[in-house]
ROVO-370230 format. One line per 8 residues: number of its first residue (from 1); their letters; for each residue z, x, y of N, C-alpha, C. Coordinates in steps of 0.02 Angstrom, whole numbers. Layout:
# residues N
NUM = a = Z,X,Y,Z,X,Y,Z,X,Y  ...
This chain:
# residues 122
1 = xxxxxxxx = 157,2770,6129,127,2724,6082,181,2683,6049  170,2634,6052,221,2571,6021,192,2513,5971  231,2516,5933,178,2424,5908,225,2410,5882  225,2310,5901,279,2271,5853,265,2228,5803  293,2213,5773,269,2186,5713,338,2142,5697  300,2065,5673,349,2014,5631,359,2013,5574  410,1996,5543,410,1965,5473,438,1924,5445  430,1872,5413,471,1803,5404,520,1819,5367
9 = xxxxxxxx = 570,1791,5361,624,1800,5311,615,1783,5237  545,1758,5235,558,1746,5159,529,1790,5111  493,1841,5151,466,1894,5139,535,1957,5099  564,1961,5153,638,1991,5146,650,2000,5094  699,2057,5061,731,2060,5001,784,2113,5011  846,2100,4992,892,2177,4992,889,2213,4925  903,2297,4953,910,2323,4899,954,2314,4834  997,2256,4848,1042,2252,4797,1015,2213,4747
17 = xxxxxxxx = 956,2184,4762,917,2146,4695,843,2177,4673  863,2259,4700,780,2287,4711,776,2304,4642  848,2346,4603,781,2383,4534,823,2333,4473  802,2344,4413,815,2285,4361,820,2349,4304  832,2335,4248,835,2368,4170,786,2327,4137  741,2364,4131,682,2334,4067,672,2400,4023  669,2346,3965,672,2406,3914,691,2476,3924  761,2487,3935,805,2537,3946,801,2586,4015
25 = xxxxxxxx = 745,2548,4059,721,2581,4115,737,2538,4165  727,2588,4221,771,2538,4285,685,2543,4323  659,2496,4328,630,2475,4372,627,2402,4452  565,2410,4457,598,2355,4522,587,2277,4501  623,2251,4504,616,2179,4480,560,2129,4522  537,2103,4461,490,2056,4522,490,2031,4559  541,1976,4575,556,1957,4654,538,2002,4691  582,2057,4676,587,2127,4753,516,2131,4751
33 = xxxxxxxx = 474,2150,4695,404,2182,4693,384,2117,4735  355,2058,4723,321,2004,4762,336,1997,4842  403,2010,4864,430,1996,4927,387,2081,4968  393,2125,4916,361,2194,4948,288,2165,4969  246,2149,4911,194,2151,4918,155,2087,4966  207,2044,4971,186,1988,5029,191,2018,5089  245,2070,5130,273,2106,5183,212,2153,5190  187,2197,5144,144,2236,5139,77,2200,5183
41 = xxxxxxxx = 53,2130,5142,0,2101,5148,13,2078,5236  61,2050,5245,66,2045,5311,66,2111,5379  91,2157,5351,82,2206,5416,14,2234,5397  -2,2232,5362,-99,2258,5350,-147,2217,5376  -124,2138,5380,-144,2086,5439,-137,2097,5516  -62,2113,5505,-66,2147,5595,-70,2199,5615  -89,2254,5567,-115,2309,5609,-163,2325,5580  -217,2288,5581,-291,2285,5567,-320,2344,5610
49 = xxxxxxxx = -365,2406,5611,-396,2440,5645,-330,2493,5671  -298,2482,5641,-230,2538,5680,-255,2590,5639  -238,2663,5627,-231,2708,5601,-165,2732,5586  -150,2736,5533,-71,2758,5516,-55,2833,5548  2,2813,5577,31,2889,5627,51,2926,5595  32,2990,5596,65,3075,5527,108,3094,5592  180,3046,5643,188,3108,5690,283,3078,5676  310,3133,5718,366,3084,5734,405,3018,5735
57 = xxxxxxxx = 448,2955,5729,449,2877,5738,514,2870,5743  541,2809,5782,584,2784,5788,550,2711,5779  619,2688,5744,585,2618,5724,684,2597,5746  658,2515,5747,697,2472,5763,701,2411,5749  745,2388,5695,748,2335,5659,789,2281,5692  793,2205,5696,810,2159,5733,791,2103,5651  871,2079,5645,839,2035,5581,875,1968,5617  878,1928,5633,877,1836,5641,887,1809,5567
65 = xxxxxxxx = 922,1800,5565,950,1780,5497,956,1693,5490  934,1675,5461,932,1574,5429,997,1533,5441  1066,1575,5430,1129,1555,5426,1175,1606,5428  1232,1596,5431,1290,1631,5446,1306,1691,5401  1291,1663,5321,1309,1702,5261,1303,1778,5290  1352,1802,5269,1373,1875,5319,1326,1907,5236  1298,1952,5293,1239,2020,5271,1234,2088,5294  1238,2123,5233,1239,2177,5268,1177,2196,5288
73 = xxxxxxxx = 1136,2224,5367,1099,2245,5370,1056,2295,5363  1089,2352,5347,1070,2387,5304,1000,2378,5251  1038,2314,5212,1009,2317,5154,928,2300,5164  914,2271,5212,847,2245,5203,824,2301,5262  823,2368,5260,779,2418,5276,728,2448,5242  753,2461,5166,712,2495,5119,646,2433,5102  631,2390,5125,564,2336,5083,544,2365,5161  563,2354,5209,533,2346,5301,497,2405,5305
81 = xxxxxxxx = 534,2452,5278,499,2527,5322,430,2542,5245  475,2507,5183,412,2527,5094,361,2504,5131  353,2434,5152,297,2392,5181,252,2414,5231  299,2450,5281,236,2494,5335,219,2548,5305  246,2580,5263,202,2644,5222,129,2641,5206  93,2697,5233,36,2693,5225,-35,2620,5276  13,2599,5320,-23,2564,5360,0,2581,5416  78,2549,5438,88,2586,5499,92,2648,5523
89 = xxxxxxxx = 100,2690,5466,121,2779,5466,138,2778,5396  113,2853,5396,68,2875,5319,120,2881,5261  180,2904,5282,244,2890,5250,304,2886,5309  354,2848,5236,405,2828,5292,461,2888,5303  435,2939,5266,488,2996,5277,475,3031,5372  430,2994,5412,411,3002,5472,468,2962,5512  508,2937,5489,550,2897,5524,611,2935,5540  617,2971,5605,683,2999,5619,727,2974,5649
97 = xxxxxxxx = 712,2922,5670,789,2860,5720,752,2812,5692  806,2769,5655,793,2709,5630,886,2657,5651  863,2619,5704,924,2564,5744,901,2499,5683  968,2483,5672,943,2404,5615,1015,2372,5675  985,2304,5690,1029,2251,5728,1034,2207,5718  1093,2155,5717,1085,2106,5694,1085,2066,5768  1012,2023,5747,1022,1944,5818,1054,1895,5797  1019,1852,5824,1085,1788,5826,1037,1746,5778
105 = xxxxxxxx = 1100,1703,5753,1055,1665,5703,993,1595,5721  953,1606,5664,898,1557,5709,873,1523,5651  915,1470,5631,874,1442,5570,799,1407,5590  774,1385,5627,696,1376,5627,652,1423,5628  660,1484,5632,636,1530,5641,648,1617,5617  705,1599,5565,724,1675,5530,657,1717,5514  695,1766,5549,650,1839,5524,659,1909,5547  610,1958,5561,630,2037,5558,590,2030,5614
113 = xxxxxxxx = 625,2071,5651,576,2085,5748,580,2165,5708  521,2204,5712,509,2273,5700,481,2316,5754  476,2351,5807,438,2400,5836,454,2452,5829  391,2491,5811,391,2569,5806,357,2593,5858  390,2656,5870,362,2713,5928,382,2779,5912  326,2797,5925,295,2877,5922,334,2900,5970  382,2973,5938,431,3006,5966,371,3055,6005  373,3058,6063,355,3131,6095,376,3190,6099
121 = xx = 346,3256,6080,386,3305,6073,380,3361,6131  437,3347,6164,450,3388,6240,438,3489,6254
């Protein structure tokens, strides 16, 4: 079982602008919150009628980036995998191989190539 899934780059957010200090508390700042909840709204569009998987996953991240500005990839894992929680698979603590890659840059077209697949257990 496999499924892939897009996401535009403007959706995107790294963790380095994810939590904020409000009133002496660290929560997530709105940008991050809006960019979640647009990513959210989009993979609940494309996996309409799916059932979220309770099993095993390897997922595989592919980000196409707008321009050169060096990024760490890393950072934009934690919104990709928050966003399939509970649509693509029920939590993301199901994720036991997670590959993040960087492609080549594509300014007409920046974004996140995602497929997940269900690990089989031998």
């Amino acid at each position: 079982m496999t499924l892939a899934l897009t996401l535009p780059w403007a959706v995107l957010a790294t963790v380095n602008g994810r939590m904020g200090n409000v009133g002496g508390l660290q929560r997530l700042t709105r940008n991050y919150r809006a960019r979640l909840n647009a990513a959210r709204l989009l993979v609940a569009a494309a996996t309409r009628g799916h059932e979220p998987w309770a099993c095993p996953l390897e997922v595989t991240i592919t980000l196409y980036a707008p321009d050169r500005v060096r990024r760490d990839v890393d950072g934009y894992a934690k919104l990709i995998l928050d966003a399939m929680s509970g649509t693509v698979y029920d939590d993301d603590f199901r994720v036991d191989d997670l590959r993040l890659r960087r492609g080549v840059v594509n300014r007409r077209n920046p974004r996140a190539e995602i497929t997940v697949r269900a690990i089989t257990q031998d």
